[in-house]
mmCIF file of the N, C-alpha and C atoms, coordinates in Angstrom:
data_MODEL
# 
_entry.id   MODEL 
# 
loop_
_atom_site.group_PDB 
_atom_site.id 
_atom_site.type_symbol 
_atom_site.label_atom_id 
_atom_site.label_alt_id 
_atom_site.label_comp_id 
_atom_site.label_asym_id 
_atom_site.label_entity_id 
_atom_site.label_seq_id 
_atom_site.pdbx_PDB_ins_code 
_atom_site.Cartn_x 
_atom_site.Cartn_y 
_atom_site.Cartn_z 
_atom_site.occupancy 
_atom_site.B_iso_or_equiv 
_atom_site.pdbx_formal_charge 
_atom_site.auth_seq_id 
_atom_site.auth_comp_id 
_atom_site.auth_asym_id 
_atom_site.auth_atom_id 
_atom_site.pdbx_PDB_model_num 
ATOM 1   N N  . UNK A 1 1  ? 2.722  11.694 -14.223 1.00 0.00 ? 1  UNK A N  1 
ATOM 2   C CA . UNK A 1 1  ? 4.032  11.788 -14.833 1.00 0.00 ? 1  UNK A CA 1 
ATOM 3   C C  . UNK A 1 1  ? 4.967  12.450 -13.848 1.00 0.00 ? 1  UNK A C  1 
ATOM 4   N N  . UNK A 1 2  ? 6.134  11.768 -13.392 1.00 0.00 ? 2  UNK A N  1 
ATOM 5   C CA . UNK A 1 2  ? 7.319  12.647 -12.426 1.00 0.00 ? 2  UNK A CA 1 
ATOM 6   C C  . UNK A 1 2  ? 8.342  12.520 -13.343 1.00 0.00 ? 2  UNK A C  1 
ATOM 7   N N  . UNK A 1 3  ? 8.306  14.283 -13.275 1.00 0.00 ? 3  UNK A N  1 
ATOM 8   C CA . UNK A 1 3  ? 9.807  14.933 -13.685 1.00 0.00 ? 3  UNK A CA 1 
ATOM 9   C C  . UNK A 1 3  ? 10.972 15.070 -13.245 1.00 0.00 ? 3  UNK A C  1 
ATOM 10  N N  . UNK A 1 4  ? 11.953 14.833 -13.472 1.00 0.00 ? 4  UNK A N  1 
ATOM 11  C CA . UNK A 1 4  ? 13.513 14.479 -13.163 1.00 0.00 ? 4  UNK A CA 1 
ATOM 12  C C  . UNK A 1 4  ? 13.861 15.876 -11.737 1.00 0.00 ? 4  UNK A C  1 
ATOM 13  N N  . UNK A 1 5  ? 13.010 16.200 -12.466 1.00 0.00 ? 5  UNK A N  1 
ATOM 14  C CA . UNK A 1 5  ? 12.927 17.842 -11.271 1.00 0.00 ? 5  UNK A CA 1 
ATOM 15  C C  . UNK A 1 5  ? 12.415 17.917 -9.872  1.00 0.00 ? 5  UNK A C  1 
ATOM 16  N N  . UNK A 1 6  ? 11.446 16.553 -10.265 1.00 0.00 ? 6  UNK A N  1 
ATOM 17  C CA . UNK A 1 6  ? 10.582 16.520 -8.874  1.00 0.00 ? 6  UNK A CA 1 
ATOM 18  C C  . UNK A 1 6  ? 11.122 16.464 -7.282  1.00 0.00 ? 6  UNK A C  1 
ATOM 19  N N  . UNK A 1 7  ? 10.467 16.918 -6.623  1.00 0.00 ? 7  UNK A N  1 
ATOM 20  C CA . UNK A 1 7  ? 11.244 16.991 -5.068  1.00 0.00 ? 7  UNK A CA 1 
ATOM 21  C C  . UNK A 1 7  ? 10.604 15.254 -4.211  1.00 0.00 ? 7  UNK A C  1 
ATOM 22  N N  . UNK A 1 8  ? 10.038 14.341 -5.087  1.00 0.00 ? 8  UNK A N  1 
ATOM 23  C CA . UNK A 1 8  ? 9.683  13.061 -4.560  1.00 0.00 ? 8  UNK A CA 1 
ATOM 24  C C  . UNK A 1 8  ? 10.908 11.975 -5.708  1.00 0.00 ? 8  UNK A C  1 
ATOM 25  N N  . UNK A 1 9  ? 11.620 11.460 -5.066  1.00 0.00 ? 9  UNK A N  1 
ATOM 26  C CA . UNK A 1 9  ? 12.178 10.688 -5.588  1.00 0.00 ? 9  UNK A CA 1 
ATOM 27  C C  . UNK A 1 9  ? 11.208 9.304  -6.994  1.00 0.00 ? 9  UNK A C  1 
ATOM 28  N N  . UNK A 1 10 ? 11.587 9.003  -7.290  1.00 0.00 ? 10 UNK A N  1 
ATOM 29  C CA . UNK A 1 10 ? 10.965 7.243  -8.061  1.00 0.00 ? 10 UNK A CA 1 
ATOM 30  C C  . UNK A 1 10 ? 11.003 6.862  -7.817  1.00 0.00 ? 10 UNK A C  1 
ATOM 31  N N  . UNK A 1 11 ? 11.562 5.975  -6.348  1.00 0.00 ? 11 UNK A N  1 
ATOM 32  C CA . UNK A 1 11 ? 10.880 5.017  -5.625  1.00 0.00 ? 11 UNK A CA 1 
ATOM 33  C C  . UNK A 1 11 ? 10.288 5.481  -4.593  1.00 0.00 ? 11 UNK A C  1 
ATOM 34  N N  . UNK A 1 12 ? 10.280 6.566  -3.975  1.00 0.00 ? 12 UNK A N  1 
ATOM 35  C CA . UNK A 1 12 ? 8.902  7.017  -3.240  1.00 0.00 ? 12 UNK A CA 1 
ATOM 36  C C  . UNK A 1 12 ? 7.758  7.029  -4.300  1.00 0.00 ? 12 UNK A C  1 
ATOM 37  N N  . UNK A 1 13 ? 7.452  8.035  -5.244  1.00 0.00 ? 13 UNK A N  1 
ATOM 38  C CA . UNK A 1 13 ? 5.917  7.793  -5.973  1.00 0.00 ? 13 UNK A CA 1 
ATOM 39  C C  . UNK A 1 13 ? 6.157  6.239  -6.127  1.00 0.00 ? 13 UNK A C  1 
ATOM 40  N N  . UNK A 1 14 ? 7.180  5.414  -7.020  1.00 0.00 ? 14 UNK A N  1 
ATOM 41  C CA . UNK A 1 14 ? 6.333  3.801  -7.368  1.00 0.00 ? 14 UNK A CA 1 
ATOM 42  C C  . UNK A 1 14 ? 6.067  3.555  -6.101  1.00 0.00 ? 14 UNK A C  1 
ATOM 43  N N  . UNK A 1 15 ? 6.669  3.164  -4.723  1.00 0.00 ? 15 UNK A N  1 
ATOM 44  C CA . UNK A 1 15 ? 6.671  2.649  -3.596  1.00 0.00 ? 15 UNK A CA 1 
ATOM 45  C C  . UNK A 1 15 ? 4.751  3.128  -3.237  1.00 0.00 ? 15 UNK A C  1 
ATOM 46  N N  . UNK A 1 16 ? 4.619  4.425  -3.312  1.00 0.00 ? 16 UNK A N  1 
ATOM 47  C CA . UNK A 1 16 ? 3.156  4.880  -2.754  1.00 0.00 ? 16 UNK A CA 1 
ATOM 48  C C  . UNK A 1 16 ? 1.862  5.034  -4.381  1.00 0.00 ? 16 UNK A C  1 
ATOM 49  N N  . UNK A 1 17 ? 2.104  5.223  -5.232  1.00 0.00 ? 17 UNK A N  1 
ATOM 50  C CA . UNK A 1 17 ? 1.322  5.551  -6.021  1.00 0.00 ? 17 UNK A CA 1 
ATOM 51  C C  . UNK A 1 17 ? 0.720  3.922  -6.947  1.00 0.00 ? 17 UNK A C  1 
ATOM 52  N N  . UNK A 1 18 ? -0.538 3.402  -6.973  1.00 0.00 ? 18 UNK A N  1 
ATOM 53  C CA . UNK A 1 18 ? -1.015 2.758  -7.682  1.00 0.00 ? 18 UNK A CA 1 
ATOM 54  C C  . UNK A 1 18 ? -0.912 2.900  -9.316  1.00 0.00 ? 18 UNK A C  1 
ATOM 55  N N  . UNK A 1 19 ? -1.274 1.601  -10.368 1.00 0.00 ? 19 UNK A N  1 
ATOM 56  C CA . UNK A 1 19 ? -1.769 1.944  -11.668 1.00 0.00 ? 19 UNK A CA 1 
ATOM 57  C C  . UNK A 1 19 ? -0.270 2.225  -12.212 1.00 0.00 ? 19 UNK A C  1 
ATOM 58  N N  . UNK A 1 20 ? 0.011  2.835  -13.754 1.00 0.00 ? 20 UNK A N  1 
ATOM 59  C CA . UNK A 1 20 ? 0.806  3.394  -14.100 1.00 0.00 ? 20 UNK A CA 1 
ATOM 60  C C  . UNK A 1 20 ? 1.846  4.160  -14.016 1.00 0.00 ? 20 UNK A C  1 
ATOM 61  N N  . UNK A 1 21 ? 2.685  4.038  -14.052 1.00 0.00 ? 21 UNK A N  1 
ATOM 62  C CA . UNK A 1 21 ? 3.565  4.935  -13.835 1.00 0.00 ? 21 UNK A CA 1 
ATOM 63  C C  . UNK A 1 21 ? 4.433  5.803  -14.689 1.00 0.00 ? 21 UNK A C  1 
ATOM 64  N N  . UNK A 1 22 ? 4.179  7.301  -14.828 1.00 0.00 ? 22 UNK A N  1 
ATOM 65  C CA . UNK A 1 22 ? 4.835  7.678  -15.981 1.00 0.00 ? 22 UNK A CA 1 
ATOM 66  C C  . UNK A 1 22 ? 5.867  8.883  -15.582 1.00 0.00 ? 22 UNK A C  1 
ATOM 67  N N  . UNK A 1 23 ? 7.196  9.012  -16.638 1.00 0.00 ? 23 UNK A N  1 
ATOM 68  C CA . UNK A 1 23 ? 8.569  9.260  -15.968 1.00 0.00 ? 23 UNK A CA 1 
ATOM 69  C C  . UNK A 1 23 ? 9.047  10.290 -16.684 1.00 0.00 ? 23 UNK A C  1 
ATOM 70  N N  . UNK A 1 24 ? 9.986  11.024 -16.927 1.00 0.00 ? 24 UNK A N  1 
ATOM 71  C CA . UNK A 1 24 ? 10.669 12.049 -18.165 1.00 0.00 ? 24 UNK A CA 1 
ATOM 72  C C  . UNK A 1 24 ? 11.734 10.902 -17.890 1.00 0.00 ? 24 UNK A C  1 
ATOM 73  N N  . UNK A 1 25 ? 12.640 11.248 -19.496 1.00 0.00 ? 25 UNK A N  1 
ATOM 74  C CA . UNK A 1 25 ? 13.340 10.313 -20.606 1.00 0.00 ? 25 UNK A CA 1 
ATOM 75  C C  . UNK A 1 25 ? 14.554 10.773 -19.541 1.00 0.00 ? 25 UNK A C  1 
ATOM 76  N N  . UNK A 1 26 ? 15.141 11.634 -19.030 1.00 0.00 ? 26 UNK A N  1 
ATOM 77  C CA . UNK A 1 26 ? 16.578 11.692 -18.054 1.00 0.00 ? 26 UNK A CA 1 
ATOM 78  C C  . UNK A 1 26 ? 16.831 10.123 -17.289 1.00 0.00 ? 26 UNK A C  1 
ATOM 79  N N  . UNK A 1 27 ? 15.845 9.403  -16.639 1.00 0.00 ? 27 UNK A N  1 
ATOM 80  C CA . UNK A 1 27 ? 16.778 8.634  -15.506 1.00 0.00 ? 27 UNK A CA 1 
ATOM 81  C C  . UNK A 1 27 ? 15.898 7.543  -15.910 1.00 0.00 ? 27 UNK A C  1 
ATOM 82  N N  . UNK A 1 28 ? 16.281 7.348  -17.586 1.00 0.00 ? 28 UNK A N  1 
ATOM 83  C CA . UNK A 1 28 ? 15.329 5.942  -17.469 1.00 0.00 ? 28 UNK A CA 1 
ATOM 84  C C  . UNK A 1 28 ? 15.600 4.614  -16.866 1.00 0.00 ? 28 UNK A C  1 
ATOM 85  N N  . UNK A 1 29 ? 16.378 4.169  -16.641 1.00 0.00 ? 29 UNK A N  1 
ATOM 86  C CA . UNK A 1 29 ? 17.469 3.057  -15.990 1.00 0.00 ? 29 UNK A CA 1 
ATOM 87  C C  . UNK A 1 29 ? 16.669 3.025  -14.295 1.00 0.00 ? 29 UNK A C  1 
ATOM 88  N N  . UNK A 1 30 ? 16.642 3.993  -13.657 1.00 0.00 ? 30 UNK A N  1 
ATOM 89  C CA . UNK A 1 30 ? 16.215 3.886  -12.659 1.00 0.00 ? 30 UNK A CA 1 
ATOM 90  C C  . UNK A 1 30 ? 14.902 4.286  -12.392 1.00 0.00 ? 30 UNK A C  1 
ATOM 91  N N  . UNK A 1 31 ? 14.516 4.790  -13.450 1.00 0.00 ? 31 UNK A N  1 
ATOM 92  C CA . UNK A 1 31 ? 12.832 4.833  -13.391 1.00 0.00 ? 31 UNK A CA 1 
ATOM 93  C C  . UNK A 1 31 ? 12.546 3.502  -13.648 1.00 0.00 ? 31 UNK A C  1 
ATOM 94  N N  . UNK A 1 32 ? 12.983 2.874  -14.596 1.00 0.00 ? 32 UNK A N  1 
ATOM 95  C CA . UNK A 1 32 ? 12.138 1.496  -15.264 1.00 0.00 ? 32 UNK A CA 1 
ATOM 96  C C  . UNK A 1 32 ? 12.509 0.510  -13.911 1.00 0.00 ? 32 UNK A C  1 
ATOM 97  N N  . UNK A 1 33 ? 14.164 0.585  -12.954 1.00 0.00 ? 33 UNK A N  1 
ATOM 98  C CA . UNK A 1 33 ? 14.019 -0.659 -11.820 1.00 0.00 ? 33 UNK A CA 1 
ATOM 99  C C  . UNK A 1 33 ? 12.993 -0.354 -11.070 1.00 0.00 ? 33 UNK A C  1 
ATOM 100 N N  . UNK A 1 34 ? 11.987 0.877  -10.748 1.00 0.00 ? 34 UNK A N  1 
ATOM 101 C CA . UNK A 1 34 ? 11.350 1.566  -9.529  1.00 0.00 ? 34 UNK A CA 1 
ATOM 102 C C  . UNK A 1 34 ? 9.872  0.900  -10.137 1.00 0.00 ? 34 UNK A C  1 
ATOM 103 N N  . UNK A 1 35 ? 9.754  0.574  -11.066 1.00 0.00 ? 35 UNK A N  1 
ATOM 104 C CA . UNK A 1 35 ? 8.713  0.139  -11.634 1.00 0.00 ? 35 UNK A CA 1 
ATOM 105 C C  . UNK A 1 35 ? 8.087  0.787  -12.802 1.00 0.00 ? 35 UNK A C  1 
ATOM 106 N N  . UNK A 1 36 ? 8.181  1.957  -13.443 1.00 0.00 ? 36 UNK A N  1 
ATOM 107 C CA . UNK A 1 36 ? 7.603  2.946  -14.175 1.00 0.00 ? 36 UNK A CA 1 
ATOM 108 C C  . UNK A 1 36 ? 7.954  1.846  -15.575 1.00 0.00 ? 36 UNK A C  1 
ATOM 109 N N  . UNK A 1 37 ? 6.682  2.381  -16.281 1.00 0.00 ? 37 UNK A N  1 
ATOM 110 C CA . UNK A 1 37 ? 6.111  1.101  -17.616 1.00 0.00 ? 37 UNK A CA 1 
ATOM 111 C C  . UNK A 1 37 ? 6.182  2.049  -18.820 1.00 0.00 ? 37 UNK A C  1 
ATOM 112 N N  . UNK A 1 38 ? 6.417  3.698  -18.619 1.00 0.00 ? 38 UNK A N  1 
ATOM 113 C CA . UNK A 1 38 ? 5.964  4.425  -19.457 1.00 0.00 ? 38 UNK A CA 1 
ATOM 114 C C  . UNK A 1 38 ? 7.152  6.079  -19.942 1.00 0.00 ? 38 UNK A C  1 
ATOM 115 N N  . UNK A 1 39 ? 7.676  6.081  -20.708 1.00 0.00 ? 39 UNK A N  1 
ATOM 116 C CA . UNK A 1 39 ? 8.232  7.065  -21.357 1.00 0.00 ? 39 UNK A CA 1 
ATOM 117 C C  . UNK A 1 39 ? 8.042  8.078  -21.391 1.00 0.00 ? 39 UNK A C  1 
ATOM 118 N N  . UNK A 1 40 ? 7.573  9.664  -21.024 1.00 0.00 ? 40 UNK A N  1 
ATOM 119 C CA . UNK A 1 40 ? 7.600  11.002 -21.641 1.00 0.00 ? 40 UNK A CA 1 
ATOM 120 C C  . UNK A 1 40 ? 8.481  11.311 -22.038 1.00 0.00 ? 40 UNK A C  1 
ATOM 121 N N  . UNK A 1 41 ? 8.490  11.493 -23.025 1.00 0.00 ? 41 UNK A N  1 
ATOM 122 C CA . UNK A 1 41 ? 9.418  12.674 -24.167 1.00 0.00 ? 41 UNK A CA 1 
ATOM 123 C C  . UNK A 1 41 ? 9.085  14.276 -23.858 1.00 0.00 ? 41 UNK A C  1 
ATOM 124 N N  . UNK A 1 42 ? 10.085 15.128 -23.362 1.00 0.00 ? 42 UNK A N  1 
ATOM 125 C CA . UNK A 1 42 ? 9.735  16.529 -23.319 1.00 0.00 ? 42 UNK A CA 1 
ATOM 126 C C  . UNK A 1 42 ? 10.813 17.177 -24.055 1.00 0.00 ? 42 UNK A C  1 
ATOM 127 N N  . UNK A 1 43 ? 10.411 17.956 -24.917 1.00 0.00 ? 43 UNK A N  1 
ATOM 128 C CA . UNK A 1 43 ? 11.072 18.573 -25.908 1.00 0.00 ? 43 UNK A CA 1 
ATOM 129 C C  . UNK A 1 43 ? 11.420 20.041 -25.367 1.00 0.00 ? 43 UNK A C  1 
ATOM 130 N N  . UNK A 1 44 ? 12.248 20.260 -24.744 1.00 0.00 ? 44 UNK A N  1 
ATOM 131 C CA . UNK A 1 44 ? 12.638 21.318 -24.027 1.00 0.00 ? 44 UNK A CA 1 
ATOM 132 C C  . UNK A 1 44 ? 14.126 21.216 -23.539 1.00 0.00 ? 44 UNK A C  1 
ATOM 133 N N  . UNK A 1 45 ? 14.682 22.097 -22.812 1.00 0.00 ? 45 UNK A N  1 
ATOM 134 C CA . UNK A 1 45 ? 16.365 22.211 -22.298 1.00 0.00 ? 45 UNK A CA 1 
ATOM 135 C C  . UNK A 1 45 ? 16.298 21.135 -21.447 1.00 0.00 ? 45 UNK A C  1 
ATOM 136 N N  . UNK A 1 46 ? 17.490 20.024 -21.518 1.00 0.00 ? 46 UNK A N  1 
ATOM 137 C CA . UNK A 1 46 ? 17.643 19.083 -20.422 1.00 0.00 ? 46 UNK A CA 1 
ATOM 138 C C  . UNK A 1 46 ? 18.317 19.664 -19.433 1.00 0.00 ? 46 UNK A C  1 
ATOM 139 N N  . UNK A 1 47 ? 18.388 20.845 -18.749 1.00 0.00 ? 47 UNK A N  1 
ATOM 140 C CA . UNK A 1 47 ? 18.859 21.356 -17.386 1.00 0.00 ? 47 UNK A CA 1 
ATOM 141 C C  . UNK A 1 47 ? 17.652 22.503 -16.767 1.00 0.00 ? 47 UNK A C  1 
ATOM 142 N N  . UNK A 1 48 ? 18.075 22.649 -15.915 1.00 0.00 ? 48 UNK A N  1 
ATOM 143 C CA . UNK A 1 48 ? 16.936 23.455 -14.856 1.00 0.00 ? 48 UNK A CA 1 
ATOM 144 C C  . UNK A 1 48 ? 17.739 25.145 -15.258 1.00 0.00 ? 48 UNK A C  1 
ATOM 145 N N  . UNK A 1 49 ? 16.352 25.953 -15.714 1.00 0.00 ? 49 UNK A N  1 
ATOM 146 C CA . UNK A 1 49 ? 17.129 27.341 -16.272 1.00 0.00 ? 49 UNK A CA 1 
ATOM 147 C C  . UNK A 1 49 ? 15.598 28.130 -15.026 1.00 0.00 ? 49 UNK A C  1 
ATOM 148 N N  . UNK A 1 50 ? 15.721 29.206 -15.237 1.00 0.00 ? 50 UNK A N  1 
ATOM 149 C CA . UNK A 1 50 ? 15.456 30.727 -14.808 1.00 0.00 ? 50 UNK A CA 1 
ATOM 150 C C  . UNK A 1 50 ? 14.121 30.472 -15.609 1.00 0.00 ? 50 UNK A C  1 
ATOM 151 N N  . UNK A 1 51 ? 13.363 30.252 -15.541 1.00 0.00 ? 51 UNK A N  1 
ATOM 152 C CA . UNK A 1 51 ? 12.223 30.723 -16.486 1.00 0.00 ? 51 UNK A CA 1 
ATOM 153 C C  . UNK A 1 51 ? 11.520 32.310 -16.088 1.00 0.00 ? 51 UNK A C  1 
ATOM 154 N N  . UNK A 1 52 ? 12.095 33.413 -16.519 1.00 0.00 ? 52 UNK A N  1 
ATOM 155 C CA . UNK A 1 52 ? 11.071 34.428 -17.037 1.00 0.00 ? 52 UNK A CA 1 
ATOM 156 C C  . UNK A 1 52 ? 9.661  34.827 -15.888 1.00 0.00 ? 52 UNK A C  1 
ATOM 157 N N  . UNK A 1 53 ? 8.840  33.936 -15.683 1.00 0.00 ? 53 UNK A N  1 
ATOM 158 C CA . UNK A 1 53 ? 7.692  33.922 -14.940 1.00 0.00 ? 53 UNK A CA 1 
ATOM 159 C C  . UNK A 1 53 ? 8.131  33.897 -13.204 1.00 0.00 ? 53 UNK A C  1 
ATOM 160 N N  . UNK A 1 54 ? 9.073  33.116 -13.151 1.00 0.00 ? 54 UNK A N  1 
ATOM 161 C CA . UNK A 1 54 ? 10.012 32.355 -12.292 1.00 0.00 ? 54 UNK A CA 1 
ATOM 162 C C  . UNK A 1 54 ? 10.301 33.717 -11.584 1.00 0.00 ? 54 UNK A C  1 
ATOM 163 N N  . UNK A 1 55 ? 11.192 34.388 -12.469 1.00 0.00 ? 55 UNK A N  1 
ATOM 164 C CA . UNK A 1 55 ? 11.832 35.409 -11.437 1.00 0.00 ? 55 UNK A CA 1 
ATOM 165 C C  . UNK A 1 55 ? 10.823 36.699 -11.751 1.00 0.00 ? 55 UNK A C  1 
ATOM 166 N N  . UNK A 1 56 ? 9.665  37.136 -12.638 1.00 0.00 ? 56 UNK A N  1 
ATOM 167 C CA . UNK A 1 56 ? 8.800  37.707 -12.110 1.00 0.00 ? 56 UNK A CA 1 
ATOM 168 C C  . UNK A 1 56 ? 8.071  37.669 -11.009 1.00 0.00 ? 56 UNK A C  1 
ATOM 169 N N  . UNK A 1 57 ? 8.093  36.023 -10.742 1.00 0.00 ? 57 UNK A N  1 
ATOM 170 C CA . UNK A 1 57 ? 6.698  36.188 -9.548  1.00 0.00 ? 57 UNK A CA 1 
ATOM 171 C C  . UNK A 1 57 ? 7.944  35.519 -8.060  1.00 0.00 ? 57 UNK A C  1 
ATOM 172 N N  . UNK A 1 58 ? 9.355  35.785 -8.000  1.00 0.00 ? 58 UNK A N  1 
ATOM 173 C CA . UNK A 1 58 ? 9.898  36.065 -7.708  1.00 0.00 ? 58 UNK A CA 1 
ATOM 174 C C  . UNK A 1 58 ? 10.253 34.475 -6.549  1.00 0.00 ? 58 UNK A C  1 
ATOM 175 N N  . UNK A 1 59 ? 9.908  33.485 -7.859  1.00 0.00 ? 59 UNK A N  1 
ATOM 176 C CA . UNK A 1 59 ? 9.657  31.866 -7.135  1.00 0.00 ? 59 UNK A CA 1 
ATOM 177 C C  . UNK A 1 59 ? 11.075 31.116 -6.701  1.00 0.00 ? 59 UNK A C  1 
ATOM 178 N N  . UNK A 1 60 ? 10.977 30.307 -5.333  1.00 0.00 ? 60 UNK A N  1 
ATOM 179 C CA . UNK A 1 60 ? 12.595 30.413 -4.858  1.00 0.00 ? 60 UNK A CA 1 
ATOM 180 C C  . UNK A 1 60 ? 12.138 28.798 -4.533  1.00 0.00 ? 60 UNK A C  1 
ATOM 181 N N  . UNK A 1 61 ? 12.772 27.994 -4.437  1.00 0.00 ? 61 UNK A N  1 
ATOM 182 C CA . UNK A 1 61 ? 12.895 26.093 -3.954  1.00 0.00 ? 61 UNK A CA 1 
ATOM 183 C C  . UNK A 1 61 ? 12.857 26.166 -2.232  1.00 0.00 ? 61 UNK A C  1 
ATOM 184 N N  . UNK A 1 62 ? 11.674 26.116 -1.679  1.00 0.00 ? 62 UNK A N  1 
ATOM 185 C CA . UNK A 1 62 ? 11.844 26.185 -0.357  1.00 0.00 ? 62 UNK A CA 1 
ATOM 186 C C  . UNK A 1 62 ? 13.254 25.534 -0.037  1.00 0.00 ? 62 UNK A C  1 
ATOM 187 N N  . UNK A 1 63 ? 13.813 25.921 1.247   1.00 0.00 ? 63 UNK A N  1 
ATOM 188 C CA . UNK A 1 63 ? 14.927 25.334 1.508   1.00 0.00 ? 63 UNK A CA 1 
ATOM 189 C C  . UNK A 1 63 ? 15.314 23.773 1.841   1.00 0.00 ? 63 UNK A C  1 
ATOM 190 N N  . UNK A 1 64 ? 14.105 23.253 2.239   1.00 0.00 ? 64 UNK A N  1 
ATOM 191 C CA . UNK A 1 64 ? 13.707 21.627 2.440   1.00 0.00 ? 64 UNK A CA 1 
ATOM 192 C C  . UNK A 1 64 ? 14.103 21.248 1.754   1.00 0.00 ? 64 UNK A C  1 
ATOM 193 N N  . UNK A 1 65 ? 13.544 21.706 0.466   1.00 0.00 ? 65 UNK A N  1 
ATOM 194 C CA . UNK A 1 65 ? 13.176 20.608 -0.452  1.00 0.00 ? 65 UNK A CA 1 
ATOM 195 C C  . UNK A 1 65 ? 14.302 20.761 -1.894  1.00 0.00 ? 65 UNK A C  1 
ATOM 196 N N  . UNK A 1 66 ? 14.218 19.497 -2.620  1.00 0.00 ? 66 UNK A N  1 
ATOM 197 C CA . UNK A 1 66 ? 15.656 19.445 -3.243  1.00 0.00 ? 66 UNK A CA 1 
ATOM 198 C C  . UNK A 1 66 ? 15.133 18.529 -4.258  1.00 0.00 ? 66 UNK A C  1 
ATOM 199 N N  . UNK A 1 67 ? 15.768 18.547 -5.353  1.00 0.00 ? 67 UNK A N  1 
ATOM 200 C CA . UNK A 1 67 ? 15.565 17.555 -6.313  1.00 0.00 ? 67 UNK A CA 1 
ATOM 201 C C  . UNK A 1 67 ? 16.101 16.475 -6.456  1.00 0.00 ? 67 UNK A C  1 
ATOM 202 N N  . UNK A 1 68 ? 14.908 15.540 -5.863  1.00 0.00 ? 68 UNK A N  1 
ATOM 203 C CA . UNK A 1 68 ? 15.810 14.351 -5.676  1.00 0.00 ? 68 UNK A CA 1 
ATOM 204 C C  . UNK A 1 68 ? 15.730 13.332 -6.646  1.00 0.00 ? 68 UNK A C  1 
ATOM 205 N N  . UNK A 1 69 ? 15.594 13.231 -7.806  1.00 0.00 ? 69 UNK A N  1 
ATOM 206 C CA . UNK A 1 69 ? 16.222 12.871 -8.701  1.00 0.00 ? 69 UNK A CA 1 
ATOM 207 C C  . UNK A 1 69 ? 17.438 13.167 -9.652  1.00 0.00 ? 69 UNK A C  1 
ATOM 208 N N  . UNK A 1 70 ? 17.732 14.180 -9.214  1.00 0.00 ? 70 UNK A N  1 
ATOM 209 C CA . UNK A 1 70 ? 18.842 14.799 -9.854  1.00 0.00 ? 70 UNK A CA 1 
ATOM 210 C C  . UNK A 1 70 ? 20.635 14.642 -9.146  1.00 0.00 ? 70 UNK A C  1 
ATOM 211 N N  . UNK A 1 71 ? 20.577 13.536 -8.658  1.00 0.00 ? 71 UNK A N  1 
ATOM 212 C CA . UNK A 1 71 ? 21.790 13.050 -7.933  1.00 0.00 ? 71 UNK A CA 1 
ATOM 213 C C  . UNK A 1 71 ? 22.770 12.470 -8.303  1.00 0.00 ? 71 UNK A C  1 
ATOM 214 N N  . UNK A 1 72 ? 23.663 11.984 -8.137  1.00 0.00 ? 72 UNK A N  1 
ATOM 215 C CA . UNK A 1 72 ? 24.911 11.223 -8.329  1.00 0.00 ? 72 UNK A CA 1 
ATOM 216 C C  . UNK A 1 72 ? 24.761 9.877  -7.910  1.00 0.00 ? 72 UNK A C  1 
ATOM 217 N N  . UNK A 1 73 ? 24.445 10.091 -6.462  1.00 0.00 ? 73 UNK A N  1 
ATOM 218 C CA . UNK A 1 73 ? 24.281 8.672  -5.646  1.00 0.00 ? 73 UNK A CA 1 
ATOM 219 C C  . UNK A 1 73 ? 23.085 8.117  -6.010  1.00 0.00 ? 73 UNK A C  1 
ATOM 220 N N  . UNK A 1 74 ? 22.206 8.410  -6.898  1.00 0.00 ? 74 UNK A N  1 
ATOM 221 C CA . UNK A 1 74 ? 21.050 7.774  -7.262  1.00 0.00 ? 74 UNK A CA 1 
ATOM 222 C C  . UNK A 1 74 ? 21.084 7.212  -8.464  1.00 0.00 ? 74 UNK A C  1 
ATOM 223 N N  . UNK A 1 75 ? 22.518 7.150  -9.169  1.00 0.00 ? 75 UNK A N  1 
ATOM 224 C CA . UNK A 1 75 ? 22.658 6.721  -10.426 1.00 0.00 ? 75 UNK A CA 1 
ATOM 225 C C  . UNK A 1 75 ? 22.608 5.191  -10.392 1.00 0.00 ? 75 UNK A C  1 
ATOM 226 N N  . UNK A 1 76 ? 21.840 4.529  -11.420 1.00 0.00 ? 76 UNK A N  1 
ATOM 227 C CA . UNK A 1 76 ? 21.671 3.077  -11.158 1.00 0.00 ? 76 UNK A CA 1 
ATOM 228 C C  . UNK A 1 76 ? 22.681 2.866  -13.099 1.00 0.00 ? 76 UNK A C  1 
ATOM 229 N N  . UNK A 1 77 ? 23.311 1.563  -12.611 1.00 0.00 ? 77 UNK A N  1 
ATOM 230 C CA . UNK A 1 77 ? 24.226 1.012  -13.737 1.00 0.00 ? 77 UNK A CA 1 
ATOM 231 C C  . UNK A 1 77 ? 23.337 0.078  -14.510 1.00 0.00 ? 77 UNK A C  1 
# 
């Protein structure tokens, strides 16, 4: 299952990953052209928050890396 959060785009995993493909409900339009056959529903905040654990164990987004599903220019019509 790749989350809208993930730092691998949806057509990198469909492009490399065999079998099924399963997506979170944010970018279904461009999950389903990338190939993904399958829906998760996550019942939680649709934005990226602070989780608690997060800033206990004092966890930071290496600087590389970025969420690349979470774009503008990746919006498919």
């Amino acid at each position: 299952t790749l989350s809208s959060w993930a730092n691998s785009s949806v057509e990198e995993v469909a492009s490399k990953w065999p079998g099924i493909l399963f997506f979170h409900l944010y970018l279904v339009r461009r999950a389903e052209k990338a190939g993904f056959q399958t829906i998760a529903l996550a019942v939680d905040i649709p934005m990226l928050v602070c989780r608690e654990s997060d800033i206990n164990n004092r966890f930071t987004l290496l600087p590389n890396l970025t969420f690349k599903n979470d774009s503008a220019e990746n919006e498919v019509e």
